[in-house]
C-alpha atoms as an extended CHARMM CRD file, in Angstrom:
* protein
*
       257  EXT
         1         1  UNK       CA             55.8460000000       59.8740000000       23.9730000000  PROA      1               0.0000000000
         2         2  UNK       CA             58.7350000000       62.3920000000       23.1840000000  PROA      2               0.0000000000
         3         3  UNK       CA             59.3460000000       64.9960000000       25.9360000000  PROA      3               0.0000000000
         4         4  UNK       CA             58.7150000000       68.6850000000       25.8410000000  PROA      4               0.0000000000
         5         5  UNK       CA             62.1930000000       69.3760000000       27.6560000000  PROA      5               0.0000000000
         6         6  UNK       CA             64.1200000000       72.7500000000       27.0570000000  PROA      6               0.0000000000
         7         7  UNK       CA             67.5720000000       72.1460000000       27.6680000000  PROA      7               0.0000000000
         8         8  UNK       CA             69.2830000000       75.2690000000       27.5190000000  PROA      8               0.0000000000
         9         9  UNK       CA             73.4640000000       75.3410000000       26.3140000000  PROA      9               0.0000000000
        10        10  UNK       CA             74.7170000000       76.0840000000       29.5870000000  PROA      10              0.0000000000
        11        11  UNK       CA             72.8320000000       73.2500000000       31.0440000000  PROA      11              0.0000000000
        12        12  UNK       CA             74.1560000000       70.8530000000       28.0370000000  PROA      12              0.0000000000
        13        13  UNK       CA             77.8720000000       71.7220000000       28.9670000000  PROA      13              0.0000000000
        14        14  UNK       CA             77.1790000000       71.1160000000       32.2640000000  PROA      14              0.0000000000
        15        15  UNK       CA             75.3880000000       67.5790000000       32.3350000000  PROA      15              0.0000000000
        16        16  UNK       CA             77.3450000000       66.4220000000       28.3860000000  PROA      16              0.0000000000
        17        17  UNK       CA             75.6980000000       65.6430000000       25.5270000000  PROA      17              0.0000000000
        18        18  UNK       CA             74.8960000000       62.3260000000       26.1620000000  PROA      18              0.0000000000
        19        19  UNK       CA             72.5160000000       62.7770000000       29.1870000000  PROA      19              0.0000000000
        20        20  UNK       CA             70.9780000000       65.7730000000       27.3820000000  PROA      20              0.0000000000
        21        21  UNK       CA             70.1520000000       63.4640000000       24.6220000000  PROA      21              0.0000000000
        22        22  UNK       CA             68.8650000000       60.9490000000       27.1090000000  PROA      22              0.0000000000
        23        23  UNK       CA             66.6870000000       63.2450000000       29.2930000000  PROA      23              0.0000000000
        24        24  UNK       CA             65.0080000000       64.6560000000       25.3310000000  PROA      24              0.0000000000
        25        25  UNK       CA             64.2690000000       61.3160000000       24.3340000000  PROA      25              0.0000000000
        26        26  UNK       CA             62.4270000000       60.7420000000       27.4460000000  PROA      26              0.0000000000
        27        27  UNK       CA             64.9250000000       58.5810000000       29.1970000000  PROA      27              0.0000000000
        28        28  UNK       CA             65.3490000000       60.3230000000       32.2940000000  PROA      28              0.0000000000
        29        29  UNK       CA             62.7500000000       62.6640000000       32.2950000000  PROA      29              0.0000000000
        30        30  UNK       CA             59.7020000000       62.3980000000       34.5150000000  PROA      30              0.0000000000
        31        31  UNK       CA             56.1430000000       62.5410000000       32.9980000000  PROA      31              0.0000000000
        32        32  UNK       CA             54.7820000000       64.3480000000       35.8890000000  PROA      32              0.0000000000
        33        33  UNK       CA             56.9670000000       66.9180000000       38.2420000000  PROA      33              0.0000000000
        34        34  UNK       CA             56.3490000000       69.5170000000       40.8370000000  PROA      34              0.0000000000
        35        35  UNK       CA             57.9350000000       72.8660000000       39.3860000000  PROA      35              0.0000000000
        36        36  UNK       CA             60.7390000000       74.4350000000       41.1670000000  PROA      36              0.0000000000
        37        37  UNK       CA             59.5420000000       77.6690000000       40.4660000000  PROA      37              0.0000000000
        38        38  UNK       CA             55.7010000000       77.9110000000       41.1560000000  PROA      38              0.0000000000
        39        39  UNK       CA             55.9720000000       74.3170000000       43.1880000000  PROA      39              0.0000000000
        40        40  UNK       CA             52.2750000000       73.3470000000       41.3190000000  PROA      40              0.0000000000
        41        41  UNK       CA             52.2600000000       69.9340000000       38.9210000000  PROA      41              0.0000000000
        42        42  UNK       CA             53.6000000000       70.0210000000       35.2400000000  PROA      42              0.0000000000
        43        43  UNK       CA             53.6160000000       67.5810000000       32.7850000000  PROA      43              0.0000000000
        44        44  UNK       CA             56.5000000000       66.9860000000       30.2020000000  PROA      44              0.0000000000
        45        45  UNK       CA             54.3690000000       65.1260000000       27.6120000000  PROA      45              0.0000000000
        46        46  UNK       CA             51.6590000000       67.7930000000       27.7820000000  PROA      46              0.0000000000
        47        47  UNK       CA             53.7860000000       71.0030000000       28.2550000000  PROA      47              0.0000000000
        48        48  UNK       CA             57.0450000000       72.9010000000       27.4820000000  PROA      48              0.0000000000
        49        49  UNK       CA             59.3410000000       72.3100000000       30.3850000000  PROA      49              0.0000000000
        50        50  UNK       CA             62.5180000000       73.2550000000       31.6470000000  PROA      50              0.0000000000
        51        51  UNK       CA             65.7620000000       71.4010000000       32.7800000000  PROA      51              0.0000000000
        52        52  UNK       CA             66.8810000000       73.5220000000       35.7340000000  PROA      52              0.0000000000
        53        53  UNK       CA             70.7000000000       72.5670000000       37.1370000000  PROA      53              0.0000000000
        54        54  UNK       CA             71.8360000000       73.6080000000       40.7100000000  PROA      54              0.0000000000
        55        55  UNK       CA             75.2610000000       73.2070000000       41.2670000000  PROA      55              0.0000000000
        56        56  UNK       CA             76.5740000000       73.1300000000       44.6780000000  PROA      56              0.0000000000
        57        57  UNK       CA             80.2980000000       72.8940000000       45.8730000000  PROA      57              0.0000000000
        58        58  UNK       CA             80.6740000000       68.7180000000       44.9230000000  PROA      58              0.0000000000
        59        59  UNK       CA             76.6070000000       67.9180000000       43.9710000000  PROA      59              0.0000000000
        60        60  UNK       CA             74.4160000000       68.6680000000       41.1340000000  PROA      60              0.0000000000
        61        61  UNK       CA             70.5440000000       68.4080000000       41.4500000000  PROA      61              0.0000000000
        62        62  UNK       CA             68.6400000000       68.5870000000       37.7890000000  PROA      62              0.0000000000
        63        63  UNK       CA             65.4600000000       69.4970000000       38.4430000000  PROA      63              0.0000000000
        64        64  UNK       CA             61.7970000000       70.5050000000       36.2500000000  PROA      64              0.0000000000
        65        65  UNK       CA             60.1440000000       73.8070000000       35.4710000000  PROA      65              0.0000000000
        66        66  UNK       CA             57.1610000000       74.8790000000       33.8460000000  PROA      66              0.0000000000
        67        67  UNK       CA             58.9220000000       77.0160000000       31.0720000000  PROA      67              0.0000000000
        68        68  UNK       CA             56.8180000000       79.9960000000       31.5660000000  PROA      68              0.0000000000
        69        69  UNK       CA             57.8630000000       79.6560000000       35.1540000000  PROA      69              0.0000000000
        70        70  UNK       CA             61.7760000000       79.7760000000       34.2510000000  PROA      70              0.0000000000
        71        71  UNK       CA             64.1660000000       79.4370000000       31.5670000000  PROA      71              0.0000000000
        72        72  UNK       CA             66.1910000000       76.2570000000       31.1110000000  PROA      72              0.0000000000
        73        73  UNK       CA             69.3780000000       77.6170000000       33.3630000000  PROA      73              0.0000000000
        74        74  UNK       CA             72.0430000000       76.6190000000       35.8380000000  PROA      74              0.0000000000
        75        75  UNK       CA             71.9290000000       77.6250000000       38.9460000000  PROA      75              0.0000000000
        76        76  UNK       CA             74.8560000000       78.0640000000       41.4190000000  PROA      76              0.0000000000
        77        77  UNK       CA             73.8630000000       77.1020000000       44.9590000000  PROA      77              0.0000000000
        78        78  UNK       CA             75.9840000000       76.2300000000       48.1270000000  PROA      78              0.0000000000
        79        79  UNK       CA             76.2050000000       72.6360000000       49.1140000000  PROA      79              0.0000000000
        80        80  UNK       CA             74.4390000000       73.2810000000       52.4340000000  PROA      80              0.0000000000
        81        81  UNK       CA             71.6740000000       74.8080000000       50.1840000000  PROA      81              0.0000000000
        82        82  UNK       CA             71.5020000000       71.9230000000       47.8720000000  PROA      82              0.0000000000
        83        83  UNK       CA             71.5150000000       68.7620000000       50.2670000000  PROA      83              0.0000000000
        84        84  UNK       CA             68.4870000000       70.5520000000       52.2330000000  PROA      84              0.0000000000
        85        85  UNK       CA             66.9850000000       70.7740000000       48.9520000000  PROA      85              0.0000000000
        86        86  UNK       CA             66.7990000000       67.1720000000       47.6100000000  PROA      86              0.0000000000
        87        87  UNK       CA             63.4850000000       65.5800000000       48.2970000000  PROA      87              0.0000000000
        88        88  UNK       CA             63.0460000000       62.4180000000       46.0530000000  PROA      88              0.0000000000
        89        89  UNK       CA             65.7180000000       60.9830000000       43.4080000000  PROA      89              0.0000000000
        90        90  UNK       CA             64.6410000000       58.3680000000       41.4640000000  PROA      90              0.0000000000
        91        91  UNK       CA             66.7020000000       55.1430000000       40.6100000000  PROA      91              0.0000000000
        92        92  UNK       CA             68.6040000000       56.8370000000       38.0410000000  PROA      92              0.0000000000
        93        93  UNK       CA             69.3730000000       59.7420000000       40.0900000000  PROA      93              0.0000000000
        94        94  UNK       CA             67.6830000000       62.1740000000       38.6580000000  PROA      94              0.0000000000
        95        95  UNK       CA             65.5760000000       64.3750000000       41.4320000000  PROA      95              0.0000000000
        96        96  UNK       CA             61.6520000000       64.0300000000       40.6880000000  PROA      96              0.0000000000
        97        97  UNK       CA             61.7350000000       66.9710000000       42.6500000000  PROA      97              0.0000000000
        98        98  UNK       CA             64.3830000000       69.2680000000       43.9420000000  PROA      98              0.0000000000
        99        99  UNK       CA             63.6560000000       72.5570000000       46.1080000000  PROA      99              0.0000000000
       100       100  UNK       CA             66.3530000000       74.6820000000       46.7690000000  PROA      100             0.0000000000
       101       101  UNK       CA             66.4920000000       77.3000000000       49.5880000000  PROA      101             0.0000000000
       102       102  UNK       CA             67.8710000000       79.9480000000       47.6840000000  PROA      102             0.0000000000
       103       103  UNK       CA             65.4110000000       81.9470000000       46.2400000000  PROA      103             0.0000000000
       104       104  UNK       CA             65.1190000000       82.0660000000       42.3520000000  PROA      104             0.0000000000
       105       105  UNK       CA             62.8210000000       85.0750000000       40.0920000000  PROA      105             0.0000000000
       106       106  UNK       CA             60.3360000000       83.6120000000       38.4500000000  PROA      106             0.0000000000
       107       107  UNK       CA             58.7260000000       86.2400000000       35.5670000000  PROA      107             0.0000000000
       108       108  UNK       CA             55.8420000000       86.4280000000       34.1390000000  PROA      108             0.0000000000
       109       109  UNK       CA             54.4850000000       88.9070000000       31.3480000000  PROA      109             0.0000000000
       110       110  UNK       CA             51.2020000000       89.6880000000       30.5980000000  PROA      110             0.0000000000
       111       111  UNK       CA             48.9770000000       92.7630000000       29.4990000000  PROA      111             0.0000000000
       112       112  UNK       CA             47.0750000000       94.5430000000       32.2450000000  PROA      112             0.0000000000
       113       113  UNK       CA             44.2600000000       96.7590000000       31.7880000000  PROA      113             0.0000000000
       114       114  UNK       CA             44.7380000000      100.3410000000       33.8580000000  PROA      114             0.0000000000
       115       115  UNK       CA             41.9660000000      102.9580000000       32.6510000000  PROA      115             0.0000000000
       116       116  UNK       CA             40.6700000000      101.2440000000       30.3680000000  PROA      116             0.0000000000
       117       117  UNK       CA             44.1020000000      101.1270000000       28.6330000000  PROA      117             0.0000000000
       118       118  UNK       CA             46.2740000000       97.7870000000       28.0020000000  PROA      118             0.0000000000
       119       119  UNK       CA             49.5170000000       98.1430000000       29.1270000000  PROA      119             0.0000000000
       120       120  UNK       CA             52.4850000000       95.3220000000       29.3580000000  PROA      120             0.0000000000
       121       121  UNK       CA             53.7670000000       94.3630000000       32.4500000000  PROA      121             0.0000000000
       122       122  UNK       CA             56.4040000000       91.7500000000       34.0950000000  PROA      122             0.0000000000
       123       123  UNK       CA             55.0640000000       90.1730000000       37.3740000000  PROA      123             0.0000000000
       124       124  UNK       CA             58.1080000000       88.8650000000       39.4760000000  PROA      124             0.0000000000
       125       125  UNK       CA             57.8020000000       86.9990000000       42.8320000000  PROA      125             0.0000000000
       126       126  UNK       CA             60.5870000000       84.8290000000       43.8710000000  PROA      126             0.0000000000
       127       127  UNK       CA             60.7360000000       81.1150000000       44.7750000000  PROA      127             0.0000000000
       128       128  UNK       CA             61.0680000000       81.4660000000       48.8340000000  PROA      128             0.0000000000
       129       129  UNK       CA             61.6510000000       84.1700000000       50.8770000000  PROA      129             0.0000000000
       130       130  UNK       CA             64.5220000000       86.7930000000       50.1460000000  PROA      130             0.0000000000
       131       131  UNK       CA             66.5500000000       88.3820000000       52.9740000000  PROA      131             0.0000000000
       132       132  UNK       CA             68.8810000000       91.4780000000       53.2370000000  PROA      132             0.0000000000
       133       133  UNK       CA             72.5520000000       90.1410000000       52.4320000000  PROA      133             0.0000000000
       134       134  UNK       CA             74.1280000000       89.6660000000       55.3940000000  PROA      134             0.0000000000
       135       135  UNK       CA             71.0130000000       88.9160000000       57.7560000000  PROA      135             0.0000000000
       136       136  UNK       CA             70.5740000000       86.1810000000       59.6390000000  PROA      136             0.0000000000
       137       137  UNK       CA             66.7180000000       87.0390000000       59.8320000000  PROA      137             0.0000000000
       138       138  UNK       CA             64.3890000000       84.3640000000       58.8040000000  PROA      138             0.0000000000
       139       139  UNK       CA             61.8900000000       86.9450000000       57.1150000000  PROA      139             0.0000000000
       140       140  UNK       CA             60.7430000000       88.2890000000       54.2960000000  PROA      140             0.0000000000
       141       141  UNK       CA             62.5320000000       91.5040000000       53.0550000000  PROA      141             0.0000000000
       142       142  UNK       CA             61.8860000000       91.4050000000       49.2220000000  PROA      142             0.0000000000
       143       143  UNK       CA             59.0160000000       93.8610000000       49.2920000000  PROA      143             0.0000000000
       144       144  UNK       CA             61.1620000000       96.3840000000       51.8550000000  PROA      144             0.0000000000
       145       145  UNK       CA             64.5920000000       96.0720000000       49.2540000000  PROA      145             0.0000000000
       146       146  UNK       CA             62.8360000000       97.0090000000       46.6290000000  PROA      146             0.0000000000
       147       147  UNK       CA             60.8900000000      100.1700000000       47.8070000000  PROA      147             0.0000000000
       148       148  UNK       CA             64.2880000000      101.4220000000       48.7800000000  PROA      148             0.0000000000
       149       149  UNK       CA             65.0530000000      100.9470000000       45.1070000000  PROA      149             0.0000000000
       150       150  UNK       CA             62.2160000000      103.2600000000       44.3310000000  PROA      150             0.0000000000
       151       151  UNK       CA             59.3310000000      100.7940000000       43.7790000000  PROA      151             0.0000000000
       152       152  UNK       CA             55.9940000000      101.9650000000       44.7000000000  PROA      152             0.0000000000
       153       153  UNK       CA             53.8030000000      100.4370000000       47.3150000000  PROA      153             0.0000000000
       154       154  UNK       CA             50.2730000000       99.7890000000       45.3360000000  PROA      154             0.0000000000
       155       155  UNK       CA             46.5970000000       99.0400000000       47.0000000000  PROA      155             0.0000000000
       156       156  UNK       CA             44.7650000000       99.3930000000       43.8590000000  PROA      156             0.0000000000
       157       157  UNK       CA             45.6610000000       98.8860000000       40.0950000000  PROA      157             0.0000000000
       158       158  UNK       CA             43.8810000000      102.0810000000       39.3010000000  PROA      158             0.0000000000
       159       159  UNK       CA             46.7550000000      104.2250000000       37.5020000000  PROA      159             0.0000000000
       160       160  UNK       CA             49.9390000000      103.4210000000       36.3310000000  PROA      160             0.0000000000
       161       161  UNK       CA             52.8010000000      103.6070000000       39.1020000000  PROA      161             0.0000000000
       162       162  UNK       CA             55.5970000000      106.5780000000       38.3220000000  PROA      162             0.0000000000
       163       163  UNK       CA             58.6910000000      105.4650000000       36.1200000000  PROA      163             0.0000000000
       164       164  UNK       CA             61.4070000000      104.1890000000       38.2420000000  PROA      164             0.0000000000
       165       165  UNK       CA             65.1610000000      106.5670000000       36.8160000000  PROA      165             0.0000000000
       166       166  UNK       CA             67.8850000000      104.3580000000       35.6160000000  PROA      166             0.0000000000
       167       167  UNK       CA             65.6310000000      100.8610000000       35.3840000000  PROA      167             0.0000000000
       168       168  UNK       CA             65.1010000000       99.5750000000       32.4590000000  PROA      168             0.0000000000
       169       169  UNK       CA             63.3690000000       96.4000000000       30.4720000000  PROA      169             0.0000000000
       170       170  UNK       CA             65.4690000000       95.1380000000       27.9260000000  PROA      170             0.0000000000
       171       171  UNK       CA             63.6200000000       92.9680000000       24.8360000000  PROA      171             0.0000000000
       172       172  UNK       CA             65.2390000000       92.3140000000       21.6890000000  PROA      172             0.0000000000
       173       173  UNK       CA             64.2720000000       90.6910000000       18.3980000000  PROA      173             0.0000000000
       174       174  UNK       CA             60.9760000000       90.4510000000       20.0520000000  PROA      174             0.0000000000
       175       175  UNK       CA             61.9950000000       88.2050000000       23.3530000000  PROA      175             0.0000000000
       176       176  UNK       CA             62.8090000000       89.2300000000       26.8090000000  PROA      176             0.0000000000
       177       177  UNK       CA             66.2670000000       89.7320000000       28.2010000000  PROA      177             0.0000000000
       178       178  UNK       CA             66.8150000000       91.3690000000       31.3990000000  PROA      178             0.0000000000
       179       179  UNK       CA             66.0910000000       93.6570000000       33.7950000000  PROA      179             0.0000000000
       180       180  UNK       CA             68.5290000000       96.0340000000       34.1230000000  PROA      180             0.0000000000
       181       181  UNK       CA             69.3240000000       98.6920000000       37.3950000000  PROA      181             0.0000000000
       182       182  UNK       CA             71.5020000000      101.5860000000       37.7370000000  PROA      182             0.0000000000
       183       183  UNK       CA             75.0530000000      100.3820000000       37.9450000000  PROA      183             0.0000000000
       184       184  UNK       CA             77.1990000000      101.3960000000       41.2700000000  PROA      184             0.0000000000
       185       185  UNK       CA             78.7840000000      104.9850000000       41.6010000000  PROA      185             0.0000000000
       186       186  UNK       CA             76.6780000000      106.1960000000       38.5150000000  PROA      186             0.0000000000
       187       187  UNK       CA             78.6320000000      103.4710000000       36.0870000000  PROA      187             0.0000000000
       188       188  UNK       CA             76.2940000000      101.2400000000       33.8870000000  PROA      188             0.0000000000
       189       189  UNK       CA             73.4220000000       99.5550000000       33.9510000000  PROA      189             0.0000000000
       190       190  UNK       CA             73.5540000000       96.0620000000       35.2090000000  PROA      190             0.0000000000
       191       191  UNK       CA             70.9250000000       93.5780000000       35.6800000000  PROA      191             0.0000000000
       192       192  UNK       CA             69.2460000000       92.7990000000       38.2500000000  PROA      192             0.0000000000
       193       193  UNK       CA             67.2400000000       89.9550000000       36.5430000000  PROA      193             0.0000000000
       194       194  UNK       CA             68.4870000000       88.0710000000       33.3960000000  PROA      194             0.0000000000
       195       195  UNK       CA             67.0410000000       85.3910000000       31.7460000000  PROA      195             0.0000000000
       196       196  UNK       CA             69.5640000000       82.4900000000       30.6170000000  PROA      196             0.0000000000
       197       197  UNK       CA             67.9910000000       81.9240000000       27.6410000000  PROA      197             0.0000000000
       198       198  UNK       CA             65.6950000000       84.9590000000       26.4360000000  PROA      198             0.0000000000
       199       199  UNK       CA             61.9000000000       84.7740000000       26.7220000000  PROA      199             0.0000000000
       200       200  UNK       CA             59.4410000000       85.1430000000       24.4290000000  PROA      200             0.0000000000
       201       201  UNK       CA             56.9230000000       87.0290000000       25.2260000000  PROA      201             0.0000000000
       202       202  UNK       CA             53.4850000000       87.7350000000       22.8260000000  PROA      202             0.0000000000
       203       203  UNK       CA             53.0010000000       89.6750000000       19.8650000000  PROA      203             0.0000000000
       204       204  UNK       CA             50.0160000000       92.0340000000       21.0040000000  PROA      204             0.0000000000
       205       205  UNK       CA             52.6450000000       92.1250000000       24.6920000000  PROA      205             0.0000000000
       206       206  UNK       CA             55.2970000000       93.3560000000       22.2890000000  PROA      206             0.0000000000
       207       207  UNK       CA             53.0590000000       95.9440000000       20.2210000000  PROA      207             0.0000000000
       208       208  UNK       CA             51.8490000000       97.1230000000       23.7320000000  PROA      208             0.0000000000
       209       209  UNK       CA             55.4570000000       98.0440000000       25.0710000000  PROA      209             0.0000000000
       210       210  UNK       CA             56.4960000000       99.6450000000       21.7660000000  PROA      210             0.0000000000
       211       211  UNK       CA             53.1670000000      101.5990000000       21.7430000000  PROA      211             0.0000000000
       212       212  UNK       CA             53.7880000000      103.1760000000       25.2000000000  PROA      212             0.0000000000
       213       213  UNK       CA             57.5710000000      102.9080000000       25.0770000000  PROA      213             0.0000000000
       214       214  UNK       CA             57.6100000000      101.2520000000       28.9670000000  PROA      214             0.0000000000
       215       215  UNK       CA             56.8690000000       98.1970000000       30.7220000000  PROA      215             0.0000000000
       216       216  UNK       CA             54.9520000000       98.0240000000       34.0410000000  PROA      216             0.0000000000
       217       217  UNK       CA             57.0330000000       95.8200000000       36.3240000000  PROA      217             0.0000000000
       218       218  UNK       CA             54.5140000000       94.1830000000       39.7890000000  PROA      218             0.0000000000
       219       219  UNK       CA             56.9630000000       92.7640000000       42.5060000000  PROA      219             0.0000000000
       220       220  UNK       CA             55.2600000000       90.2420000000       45.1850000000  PROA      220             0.0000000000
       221       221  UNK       CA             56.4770000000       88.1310000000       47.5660000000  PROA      221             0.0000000000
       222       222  UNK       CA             57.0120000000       84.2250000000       47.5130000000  PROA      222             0.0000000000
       223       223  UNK       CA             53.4820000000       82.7050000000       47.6010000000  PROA      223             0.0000000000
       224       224  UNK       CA             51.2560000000       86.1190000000       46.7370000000  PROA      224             0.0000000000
       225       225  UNK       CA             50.6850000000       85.4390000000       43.2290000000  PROA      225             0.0000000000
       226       226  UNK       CA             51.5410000000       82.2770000000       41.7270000000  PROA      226             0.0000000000
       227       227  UNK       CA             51.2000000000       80.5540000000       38.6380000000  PROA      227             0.0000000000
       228       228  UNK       CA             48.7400000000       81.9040000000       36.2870000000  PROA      228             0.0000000000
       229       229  UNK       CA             47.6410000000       80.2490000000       32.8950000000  PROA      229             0.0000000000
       230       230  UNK       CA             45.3480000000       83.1190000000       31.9600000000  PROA      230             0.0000000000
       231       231  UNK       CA             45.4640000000       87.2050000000       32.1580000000  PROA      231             0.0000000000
       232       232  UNK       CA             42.3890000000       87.3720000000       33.7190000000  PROA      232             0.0000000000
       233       233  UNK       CA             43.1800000000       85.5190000000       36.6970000000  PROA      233             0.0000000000
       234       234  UNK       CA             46.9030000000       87.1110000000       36.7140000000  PROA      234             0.0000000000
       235       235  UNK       CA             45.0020000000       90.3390000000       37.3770000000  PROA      235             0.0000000000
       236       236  UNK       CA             42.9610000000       88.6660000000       39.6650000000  PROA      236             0.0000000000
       237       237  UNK       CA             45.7960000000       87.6530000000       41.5930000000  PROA      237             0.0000000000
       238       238  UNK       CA             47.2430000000       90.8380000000       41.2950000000  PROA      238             0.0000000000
       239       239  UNK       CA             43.7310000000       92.7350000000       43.1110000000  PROA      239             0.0000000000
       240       240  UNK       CA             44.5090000000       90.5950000000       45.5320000000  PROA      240             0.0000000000
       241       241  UNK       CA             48.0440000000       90.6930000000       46.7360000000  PROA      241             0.0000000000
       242       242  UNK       CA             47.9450000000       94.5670000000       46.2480000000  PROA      242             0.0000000000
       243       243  UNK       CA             44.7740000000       94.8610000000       48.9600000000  PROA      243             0.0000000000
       244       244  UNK       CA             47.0580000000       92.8430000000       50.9380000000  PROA      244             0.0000000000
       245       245  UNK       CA             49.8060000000       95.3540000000       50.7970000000  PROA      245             0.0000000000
       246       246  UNK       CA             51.7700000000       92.1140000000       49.2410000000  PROA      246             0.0000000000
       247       247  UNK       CA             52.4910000000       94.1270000000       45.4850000000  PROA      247             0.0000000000
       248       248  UNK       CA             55.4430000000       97.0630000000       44.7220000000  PROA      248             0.0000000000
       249       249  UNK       CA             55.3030000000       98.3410000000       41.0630000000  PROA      249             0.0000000000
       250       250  UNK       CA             57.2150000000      100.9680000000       38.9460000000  PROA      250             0.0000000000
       251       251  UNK       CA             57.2680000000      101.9840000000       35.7140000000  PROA      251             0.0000000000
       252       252  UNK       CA             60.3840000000      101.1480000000       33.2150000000  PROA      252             0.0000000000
       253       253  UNK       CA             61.0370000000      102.7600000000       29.9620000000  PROA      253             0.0000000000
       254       254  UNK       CA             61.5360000000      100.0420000000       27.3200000000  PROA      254             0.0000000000
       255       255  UNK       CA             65.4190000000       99.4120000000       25.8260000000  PROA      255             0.0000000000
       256       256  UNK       CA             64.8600000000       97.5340000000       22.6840000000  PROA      256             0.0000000000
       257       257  UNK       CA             62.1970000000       96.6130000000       20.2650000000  PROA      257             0.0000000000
């Protein structure tokens, strides 16, 4: 049964031809996995899937993502980060499961309905728990970061946060880029989430953002939201992390078509 394994180019040039071959002919893939994004099951023969590659200081660790989790990518992690984050390699040496403890954005896009009124949105919650640079805390400071960005604390999806200055969604030819924030000292833009290889992201999503010109972007910490195969229960996950006070949200004009 052939694989459904994205393997994106930088991955390719990192693990050679060969081994790509092997791991899309089903080789060295696993049927079954445990994403490294949302951490539920995925299946390679029944779903598209992505080769993720950390790379520590001397180690590699290939490891499996739903692809609506995360785009086929390498990673760079430190070697401390990467031995704590091998759990299982199988006889070929190939992790059936690999964890790492630095955190990665997972994105999501769907269309969310705000009085009575579709709008498109990006839902990002990271893979663990993301500190301030240079702490030593063991919490949770994603939430906190970003509303000194200029995100918007949100209890109830009832209107449409305010648009965030500078920030920016970036979709071209109809797939998602990046992410971009205001660049240091006024210079420009950067981002502050790209993908590796761009998504694509629905037709009636993509009418939606050209209709209003701006994407909604919901921020929730590691283990608020999840993996969601179906709008419905995206928003329902969405209710629920914002009565939590778990969700941040802004507004972002649309750069692109």
């Amino acid at each position: 049964m052939p694989r459904m394994l994205d393997v994106s180019d930088d991955v390719r040039a990192e693990i050679g031809d060969e081994e790509a071959d092997r791991l899309l002919a089903g080789e060295n893939a696993p049927g079954s996995y445990d994403c490294t994004s949302c951490r539920t099951p995925g299946d390679s023969e029944q779903e598209r899937t992505s080769t993720v590659l950390f790379i520590g200081d001397e180690t590699a660790v290939l490891a499996f993502a739903h692809a609506t989790c995360l785009p086929s990518q390498v990673v760079q992690v430190t070697e401390e980060q990467l031995q704590g984050a091998v759990r299982s390699i199988n006889p070929d040496g190939v992790p059936v499961q690999a964890v790492p403890e630095q955190a990665v954005l997972g994105v999501t896009s769907g269309l969310i309905l705000i009085s009575g009124e579709l709008h498109p949105a990006l839902v990002v919650e990271p893979t663990g728990p993301i500190v301030r640079p240079g702490s030593t805390d063991i919490g949770d400071d994603f939430l906190p970061l970003l509303i000194e960005q200029g995100f918007m604390p949100v209890t109830e999806l009832s209107s449409v946060p305010p648009v965030l200055h500078g920030w920016s969604v970036l979709l071209a030819m109809g797939q998602l880029h990046a992410v971009l924030q205001p660049g240091t000292g006024g210079g420009s833009p950067v981002a502050w989430w790209q993908a590796h290889q761009a998504l694509q992201v629905a037709e009636s999503w993509r009418a939606a953002a050209n209709k209003h010109q701006q994407v909604l972007l919901f921020a929730a910490p590691v283990g608020s939201i999840g993996r969601q195969p179906r709008e419905d229960l995206l928003r329902d996950a969405l209710d629920k992390a914002a009565a939590n006070g778990k969700l941040v949200a802004a507004a972002m004009p649309l750069a692109g078509t």
